[in-house]
N, C-alpha and C positions, 0 to 999 in steps of 0.2 A: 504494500500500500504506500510507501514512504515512497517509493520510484514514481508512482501516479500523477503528473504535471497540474498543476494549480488547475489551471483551465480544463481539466478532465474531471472534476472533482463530482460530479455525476457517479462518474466509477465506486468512487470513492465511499460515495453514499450509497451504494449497490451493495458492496461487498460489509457493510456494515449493516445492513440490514439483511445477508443472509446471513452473516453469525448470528445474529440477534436469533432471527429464526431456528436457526439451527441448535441455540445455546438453551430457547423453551422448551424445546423438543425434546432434549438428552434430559433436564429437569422434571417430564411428563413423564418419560418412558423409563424412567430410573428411579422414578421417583424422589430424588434426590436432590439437594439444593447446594451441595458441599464445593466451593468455589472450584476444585478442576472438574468438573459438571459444568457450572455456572458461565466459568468464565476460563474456559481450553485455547490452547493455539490459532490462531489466526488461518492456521495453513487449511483448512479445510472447508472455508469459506472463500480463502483466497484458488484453492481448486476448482471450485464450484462456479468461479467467475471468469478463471481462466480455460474449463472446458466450456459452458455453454453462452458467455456473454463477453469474450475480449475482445472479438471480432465486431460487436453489434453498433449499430448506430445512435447517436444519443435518444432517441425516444425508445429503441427498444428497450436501451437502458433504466430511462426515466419510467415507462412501462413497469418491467420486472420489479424495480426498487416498489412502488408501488404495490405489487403482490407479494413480496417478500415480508412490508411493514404490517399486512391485510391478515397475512400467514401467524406472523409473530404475534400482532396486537391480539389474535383470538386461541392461539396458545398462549399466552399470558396468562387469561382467565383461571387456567387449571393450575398455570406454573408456581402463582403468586401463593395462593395459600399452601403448597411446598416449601416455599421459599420463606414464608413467613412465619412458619413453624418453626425452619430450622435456625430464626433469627435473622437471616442471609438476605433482606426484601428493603 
């Protein structure tokens, strides 16, 4: 993400919203709120942006981020009181 030129910063906000997505997910399915759960390596978000979106155009972009934040915001719902259990929210 650090390599990503100011004026690409779209990207930027792409791949931040599939960790996020991706960070509910592992909290849901783990049940678990315990920070390398929570909050894991970048690289697996940064995969995800480098197979299906480095190529795309900025609205595909602006699109996706869009579903990614739609993804997260409604696994949230479940993740939170996880998180809030384990003090972690």
């Amino acid at each position: 993400m650090q390599d990503i030129d100011v004026r690409e910063s779209h990207k930027r906000l792409l791949i931040q919203q599939i960790y996020r997505a991706q960070s509910m997910q592992r909290i849901v399915e783990g049940q678990s709120c315990e920070c390398p759960t929570r909050y894991p390596s970048w690289k697996a978000a940064e995969g995800v942006f480098v197979e299906h979106f480095a190529a795309s155009d900025y609205w595909d972009i602006v699109e996706a981020t869009s579903e990614y934040r739609r993804q997260a915001n409604e696994i949230r719902r479940e993740a939170m009181p996880i998180c809030e259990a384990a003090g972690n929210w």
